[in-house]
SEKOL-778523 format. One record per residue (C-alpha): x, y, z; residue in one letter. Coordinates in pm, whole numbers, plus 50000, padded with zeros to 5 digits. Example, Ala and Ser with C-alpha at 12.3 -4.5 7.8 and 13.67 -1.06 7.14 Angstrom:
<nodes>
512304955050780a
513674989450714s
</nodes>
This chain:
<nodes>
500005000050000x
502685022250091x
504735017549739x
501085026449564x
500985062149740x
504605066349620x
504215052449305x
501015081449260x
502115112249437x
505905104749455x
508185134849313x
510455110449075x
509275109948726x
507475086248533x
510195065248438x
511655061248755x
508455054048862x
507705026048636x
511845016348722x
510735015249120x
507274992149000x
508734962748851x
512334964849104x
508484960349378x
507634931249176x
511294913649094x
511734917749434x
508384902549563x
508934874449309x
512274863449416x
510954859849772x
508094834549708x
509964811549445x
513644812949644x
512794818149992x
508764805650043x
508034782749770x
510984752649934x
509044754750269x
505354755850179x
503734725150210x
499504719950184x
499644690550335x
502524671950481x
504644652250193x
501554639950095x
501154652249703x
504144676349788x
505154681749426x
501294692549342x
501054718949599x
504274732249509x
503714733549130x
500464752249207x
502404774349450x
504974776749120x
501894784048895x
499624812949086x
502684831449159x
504024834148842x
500744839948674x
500144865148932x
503334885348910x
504634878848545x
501764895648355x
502084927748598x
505664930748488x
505014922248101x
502344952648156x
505054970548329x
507484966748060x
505144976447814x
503925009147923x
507405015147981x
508275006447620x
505705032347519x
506815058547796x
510305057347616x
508945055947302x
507135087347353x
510375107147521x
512175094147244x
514465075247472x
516225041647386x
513405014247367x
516094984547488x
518445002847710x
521514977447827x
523324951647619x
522054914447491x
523904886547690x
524554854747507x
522724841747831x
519684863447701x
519874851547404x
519644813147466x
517014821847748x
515284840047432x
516044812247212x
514394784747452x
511044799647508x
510644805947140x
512144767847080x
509774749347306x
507014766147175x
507774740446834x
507764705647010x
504514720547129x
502834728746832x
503994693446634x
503464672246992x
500754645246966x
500054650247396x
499114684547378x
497694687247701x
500744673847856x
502564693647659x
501184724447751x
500614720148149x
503364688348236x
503184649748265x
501494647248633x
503794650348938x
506184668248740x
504294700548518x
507354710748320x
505154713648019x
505674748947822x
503554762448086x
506884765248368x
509464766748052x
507614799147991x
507384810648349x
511144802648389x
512024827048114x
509354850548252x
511194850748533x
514714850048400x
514334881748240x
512174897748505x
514714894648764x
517754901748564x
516354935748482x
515034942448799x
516394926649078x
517884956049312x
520054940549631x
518564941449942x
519844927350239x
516524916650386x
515784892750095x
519074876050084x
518294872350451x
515244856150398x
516534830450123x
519294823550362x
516894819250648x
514784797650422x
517784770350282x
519024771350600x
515814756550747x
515264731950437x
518764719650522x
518464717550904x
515054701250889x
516784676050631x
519544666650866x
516884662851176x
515004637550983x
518194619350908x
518404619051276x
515124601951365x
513344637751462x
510684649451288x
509614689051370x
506614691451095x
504744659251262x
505204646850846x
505884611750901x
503374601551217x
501434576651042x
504744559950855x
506974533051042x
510504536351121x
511204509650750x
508784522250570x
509814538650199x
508644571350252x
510444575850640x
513544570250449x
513344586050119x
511184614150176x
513114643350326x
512884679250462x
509944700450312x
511234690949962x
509784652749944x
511714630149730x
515224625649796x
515894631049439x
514024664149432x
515844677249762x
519324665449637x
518704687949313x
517694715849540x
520564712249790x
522574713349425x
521264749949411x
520924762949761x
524054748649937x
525544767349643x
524284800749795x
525014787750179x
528544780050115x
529324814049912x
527464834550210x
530204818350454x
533094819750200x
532194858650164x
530944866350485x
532754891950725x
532834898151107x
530344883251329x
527754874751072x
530794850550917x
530394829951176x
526484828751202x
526384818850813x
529294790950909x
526364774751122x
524714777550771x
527144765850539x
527714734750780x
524444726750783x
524004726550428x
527164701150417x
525984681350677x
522594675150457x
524554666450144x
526824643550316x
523464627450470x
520844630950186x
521874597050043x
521674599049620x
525264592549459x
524584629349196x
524304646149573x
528094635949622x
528624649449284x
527274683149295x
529454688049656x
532644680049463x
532114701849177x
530784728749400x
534274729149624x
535924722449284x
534754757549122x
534974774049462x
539014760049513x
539664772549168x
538194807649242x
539884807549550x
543364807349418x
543414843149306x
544524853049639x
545954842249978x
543034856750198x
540154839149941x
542144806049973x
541814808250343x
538674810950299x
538014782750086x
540364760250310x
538254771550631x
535424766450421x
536484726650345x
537044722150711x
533684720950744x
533384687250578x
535734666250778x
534774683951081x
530954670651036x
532064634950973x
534514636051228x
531754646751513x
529024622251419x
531724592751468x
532014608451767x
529204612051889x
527894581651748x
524644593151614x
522004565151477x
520614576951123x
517904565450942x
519174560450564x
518214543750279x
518214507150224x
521014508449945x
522944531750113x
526134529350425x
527694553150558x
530984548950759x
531844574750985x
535254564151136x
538414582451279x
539624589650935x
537724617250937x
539914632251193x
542924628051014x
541784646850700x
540624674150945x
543914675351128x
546064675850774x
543804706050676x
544204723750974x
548144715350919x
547934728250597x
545474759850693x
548244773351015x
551074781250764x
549094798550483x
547544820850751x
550934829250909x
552114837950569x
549474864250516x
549304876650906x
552794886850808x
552334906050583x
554474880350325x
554764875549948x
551264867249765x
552194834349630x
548664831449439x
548894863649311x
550834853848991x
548544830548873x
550974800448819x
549384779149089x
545674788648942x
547814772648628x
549224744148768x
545854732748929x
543954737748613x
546214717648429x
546314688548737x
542474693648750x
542684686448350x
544874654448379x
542984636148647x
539594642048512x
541134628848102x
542584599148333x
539534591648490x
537624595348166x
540364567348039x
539754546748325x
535864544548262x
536514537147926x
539334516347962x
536664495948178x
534224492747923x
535944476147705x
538534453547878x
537594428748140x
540964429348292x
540914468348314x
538034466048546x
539424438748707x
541994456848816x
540214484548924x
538124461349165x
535084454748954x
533184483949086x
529654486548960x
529954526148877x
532864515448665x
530814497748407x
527884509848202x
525444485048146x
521374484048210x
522054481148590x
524394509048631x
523254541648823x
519804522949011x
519084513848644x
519454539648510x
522024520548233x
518774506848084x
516834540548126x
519364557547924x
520104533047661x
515754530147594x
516084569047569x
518714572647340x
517414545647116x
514234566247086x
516164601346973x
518234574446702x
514934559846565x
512974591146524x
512284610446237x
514514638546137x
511044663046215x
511124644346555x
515074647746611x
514874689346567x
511784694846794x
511014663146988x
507754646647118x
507044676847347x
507644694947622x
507734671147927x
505964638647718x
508994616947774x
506384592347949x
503384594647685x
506224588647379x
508064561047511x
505804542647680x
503574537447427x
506024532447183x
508934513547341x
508724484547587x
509054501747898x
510224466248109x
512994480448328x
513244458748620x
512044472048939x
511244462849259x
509404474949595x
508594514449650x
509044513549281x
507584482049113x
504104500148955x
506034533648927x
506114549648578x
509374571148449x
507944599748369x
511484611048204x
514824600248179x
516284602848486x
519154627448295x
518114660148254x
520164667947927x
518984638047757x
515444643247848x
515484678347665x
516774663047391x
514144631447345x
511394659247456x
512474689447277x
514944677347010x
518294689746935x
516954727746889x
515604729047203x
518474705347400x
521224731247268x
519144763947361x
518524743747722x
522274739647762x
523574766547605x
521734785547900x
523674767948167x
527114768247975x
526954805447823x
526044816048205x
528804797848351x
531334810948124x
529754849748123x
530404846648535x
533674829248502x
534654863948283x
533214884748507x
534174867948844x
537444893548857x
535614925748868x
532904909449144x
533154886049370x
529184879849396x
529294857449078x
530944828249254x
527504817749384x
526834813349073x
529604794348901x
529054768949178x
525294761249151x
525174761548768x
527874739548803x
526444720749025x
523064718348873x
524274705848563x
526824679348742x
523484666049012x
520864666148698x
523244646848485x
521824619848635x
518524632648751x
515604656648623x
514294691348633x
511564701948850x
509534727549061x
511684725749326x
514964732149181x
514834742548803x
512824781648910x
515774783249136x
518544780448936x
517294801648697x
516464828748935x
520104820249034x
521364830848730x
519164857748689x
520754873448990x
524034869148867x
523104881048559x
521864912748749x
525324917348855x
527394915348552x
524804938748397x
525874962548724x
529874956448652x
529474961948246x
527664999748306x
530285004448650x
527415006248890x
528454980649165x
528674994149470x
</nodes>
């Protein structure tokens, strides 16, 4: 109420005006889908995906058209002055965000499931409806987004909670009263987690949020460092705990892109060491404190004194770094040769791994010698079958038409296409046995069977053009690291998992935000 009196009898001019309107709306936005839509639930876990999709839905239909209206009778305002209609520069990140929307609209059109098309296969909704809203909100944000304090506080207030609550229910306690009617063994009391639901959904969010808990520790200064350490562990603690393999994933390429940035400097290397104390330091207190945890069936966790002896060689290595800059000595980062050296180590292990897996595919004695690990070979059992998954899906993109190839079988119709035209037998058992794929369980080849190669390269060119346009930027401002680490690991985690409400809005708002900022650094308005 107060903004409308402004926004009427305020002394700015119309322009700035319509400017302080949609910076109210960005800003409203932002809070629901980053800091209210991962804690709302309508009803327990119980159709937890539904509520939030709807929560998804109203919000954006509610806020998006105000801004479109926003942005067009401040296209005409300018129009009228005889300003510039499209002040500030195209990204490449625009562009495939541009490029997507218009894309998925195709697969649409030529898709035989046009109602699931349109709104999403059930449980999941990432029909055009959400691509639409996530491009909405892409651009709405990245325009308008203004930093305030209070909302980062309240998306920091909100992960934190999603990732405490997580850890809790690890930990036999349950604060919501969510799982009263389900025994300690039962499915659901082991795989349904925190106010996110499936453990699959609340990995990919973690993939995203930890992300933003990490950098506010990393980043953080005086005695609100050490409040948003409580955070940062927290949001290790429910990685290390959540129990999916892609979890484990997303943490390594997370530190991975934080070490790297971190070796620009002595004092951001501290950081990142004090940072990656954290992890040892959690594993090392629950062996010993010997805490019972209620886990998944296929999953064991071994928390031994080992964990103590990585924390005490990091602390070893941490003592002598700090003396060096509490000195006052030579920068040894500061030339960039160690950022080199790493990046080229970094380079050889992951081509040697790569020659490993390979190497394993196609000689028995290779794997042999490697102790016959399951991860090590791809067949239709690897990954909780998702071998067989992946093979079914990329047999359908081979067989179809070249039509079908471009613009796939429509947005989110992986299910209707495949299982009425491929046999669908994957072996399954328990929790699972009736259960229905509704994609393929890899986010990258999903776009491609659903929205062909056009859409599949605008999808990840959004991801990849981001990550690079922040890696550029990531010199002139620091913020950007948040977002090198949850693009990165978004697109590590949903390798071998799947977009949805929970997760996909937020790493797009993500980059929005970051977006915001290198838009700041190229006109030289950062503060």
């Amino acid at each position: 109420m107060l903004f409308l009196l402004r926004f009427r009898y305020g002394n700015g001019s119309m322009g700035e005006k319509y400017k302080e309107y949609q910076k109210i709306i960005a800003s409203v936005y932002l809070l629901l889908i980053l800091a209210l839509l991962p804690i709302y639930m309508k009803d327990g876990l119980n159709m937890i995906g539904d509520a939030k999709y709807i929560f998804y839905r109203n919000a954006s239909m509610a806020l998006l058209p105000l801004w479109l209206l926003g942005t067009v009778a401040a296209f005409l305002y300018r129009w009228r002055k005889k300003e510039m209609l499209f002040p500030g520069r195209f990204s490449a990140t625009d562009f495939f965000a541009v490029a997507f929307a218009a894309v998925s609209g195709l697969p649409y059109l030529f898709s035989d499931y046009k109602d699931t098309a349109f709104w999403g296969y059930p449980g999941w909704y990432m029909g055009l409806m959400a691509q639409l809203a996530l491009t909405g909100g892409y651009f709405l944000v990245s325009r308008w987004y203004e930093s305030e304090r209070i909302l980062a506080g309240c998306v920091w207030l909100s992960a934190f909670a999603v990732c405490l609550t997580g850890v809790l229910n690890r930990m036999g306690d349950d604060p919501f009263h969510v799982y009263e009617d389900m025994s300690w063994w039962e499915w659901n009391r082991r795989n349904l987690l925190s106010t996110i639901g499936n453990i699959n959904w609340f990995c990919s969010y973690l993939a995203v949020m930890v992300s933003f808990l990490i950098y506010c520790f990393w980043a953080g200064k005086g005695f609100w460092r050490l409040l948003t350490g409580i955070g940062a562990f927290a949001g290790f603690a429910a990685l290390l705990l959540q129990g999916s393999s892609s979890g484990y994933a997303a943490l390594a390429v997370m530190l991975a892109v934080l070490f790297f940035g971190s070796l620009q400097d002595v004092s951001k290397f501290l950081r990142f060491l004090e940072t990656l104390l954290l992890v040892p330091l959690f594993g090392f207190l629950m062996w010993v404190f010997r805490i019972d945890l209620i886990l998944p069936f296929d999953v064991d966790y071994h928390y031994t004194p080992a964990w103590g002896a990585v924390l005490l060689a990091l602390f070893v290595l941490y003592l002598p770094v700090r003396a060096i800059r509490a000195r006052g000595g030579r920068d040894f980062l500061e030339s960039g040769k160690v950022l080199k050296a790493a990046m080229l180590t970094g380079a050889v292990l992951l081509g040697v791994g790569v020659g490993i897996f390979i190497g394993c595919q196609r000689s028995d004695a290779a794997w042999d010698f490697f102790g016959g690990h399951g991860i090590l070979r791809f067949d239709d059992d690897w990954g909780s079958m998702r071998g067989q998954l992946w093979r079914i899906a990329w047999e359908g993109f081979r067989d179809s038409s070249l039509t079908q190839k471009l613009y796939g079988v429509g947005p989110d119709c992986f299910a209707c296409y495949f299982y009425e035209n491929y046999p669908m037998d994957i072996v399954v058992s328990g929790q699972w046995q009736e259960a229905v794929y509704a994609n393929a369980h890899n986010e990258w080849l999903n776009m491609l069977n659903n929205e062909g190669i056009l859409g599949a390269a605008a999808y990840i060119g959004f991801f990849v053009s981001a990550f690079y346009r922040f890696c550029r930027q990531y010199g002139r401002n620091q913020k950007l690291m948040v977002g090198m680490m949850a693009v990165a690991a978004y697109m590590a985690n949903n390798f071998f998992s799947f977009g949805q409400v929970v997760s996909t809005p937020l790493i797009f708002l993500v980059i929005a935000v970051c977006e915001n900022e290198c838009r700041k650094t190229d006109s030289g308005l950062r503060e």
